[in-house]
C-alpha angles and dihedrals in degrees: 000000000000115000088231083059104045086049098052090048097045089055083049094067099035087064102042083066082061092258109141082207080185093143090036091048094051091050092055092042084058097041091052083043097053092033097049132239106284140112116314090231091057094069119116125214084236090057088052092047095052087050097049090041105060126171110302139040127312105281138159102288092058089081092037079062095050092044086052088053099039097063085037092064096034077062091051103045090045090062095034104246091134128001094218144045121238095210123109121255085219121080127184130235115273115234118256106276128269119273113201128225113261101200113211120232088248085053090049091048099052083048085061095050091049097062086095091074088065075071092090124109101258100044117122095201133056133231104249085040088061086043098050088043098053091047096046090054094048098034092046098027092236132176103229089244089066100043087055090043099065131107126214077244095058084048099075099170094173084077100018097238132128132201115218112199132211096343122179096289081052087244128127114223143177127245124196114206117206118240095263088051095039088052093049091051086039082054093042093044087048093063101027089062089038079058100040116008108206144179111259093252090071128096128282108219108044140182130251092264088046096258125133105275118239130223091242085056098054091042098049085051095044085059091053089053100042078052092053093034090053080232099154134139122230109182101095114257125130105257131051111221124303147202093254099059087068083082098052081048099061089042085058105037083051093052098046091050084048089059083044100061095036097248118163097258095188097061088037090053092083099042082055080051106054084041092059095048096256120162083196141024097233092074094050083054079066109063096059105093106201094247121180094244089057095038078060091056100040089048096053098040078061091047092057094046095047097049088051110117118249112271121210 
């Protein structure tokens, strides 16, 4: 069998168990691209190694490829298609995990202020709109996904809540704003649908011209704002902040004013969980970046346990 075929089938499968298999399609749309289109047993173990391999160094989606192929080949070998699998026993180490860019409030607030640097000729955005995003996706803790997916319908500002459709775990969910954040959305709607009035099925967040913003665009302005804003890591690590770690912000900030007013962050933790969208609350653990700021919390909170007298 071809290995087009095999692939398509495979996929196939994979989605009549219910699976959406969409990350791990595309992979395998790439591996039988890359590879050609000939008969699976033809493949040769150099070929798969190009193809794991890339371009770059060894990072982390380099084993998300040889998962993908792993269970691709496990399909084929079960139906004896092949009688051996192409993939290297050895696999490399995977890098240190990502650690993710906890901006400071003094930081938030000279994004803010940057917003003005959206105001040139060729920006696609405007400069209330990249005011209005970023605090969306701190105030609310949003994936940027989410933000660009909403409707002037899923922002009911009448009742601060927002309906988030369809998010990464495939739930819709609900999102109450508090009054601040809900004030700041009710500013920015006022003027986007001065500027482009719109049915309510249209999207929230638009561009300059009145077009559904894309991800590429709001990164590429963010950019433009962390380099006005001097917002920069140095520590190292591969990527300078990103939108997305406005989310892992608000989970932190949220944790450490929880130490601070002496909540019970253990029973809080999965009410954090189900407000960021999280089937578990593992993934929302993992979210709280040990920051100085929240290692200082933690460490008194157990001071202060410690230090309790005994109780009979």
């Amino acid at each position: 069998m071809k290995l087009s075929e095999l692939t398509t089938e495979y996929v196939t499968y994979k989605q009549s168990m219910g699976m959406r298999f969409r990350t791990e399609a595309r992979v395998l749309k790439s591996f039988s691209r890359n590879i050609g289109d000939i008969v699976i047993d033809q493949v040769e173990p150099d070929v798969v190694d190009v193809f794991l391999a890339g371009t770059g160094p060894v990072t982390r989606f380099w084993h998300r490829k040889y998962e993908v192929l792993s269970g691709f080949y496990r399909f084929a070998i079960a139906r004896r298609h092949v009688d051996r699998s192409p993939l290297p026993r050895t696999v490399p180490k995977p890098p240190p995990p990502f650690v993710p860019y906890i901006y400071s409030q003094d930081e938030l607030q000279r994004l803010l202020a940057a917003a003005e640097s959206c105001q040139h000729a060729r920006a696609k955005m405007e400069p209330h709109t990249c005011r209005a995003l970023l605090l969306l996706l701190y105030g609310a803790g949003l994936r940027i996904g989410e933000a660009l997916s909403l409707t002037l319908l899923d922002v009911d500002l009448s009742s601060a809540m927002l309906t988030i459709r369809e998010s990464k775990f495939y739930k819709t969910r609900l999102v109450p704003i508090g009054s601040k954040l809900s004030d700041a959305m009710t500013s920015y709607q006022s003027r986007r649908l001065k500027q482009h009035p719109s049915k309510p099925s249209a999207p929230f967040f638009v561009s300059r011209l009145g077009a559904r913003l894309t991800v590429q665009t709001a990164e590429r302005s963010f950019r433009r704002m962390c380099l006005s804003a001097g917002v920069v890591r140095h520590d190292g690590a591969r990527y300078q902040p990103r939108l997305h770690d406005l989310r892992h912000a608000a989970a932190v900030h949220r944790l450490v004013s929880w130490y601070r007013a002496g909540a019970d962050v253990q029973k809080l933790l999965p009410q954090l969980a189900t407000y960021l969208g999280h089937v578990h609350i593992a993934a929302t653990q993992r979210y709280l970046t040990m920051t100085p700021e929240l290692l200082s919390e933690a460490s008194r909170r157990f001071e202060r346990y410690a230090m309790e007298e005994p109780r009979e």
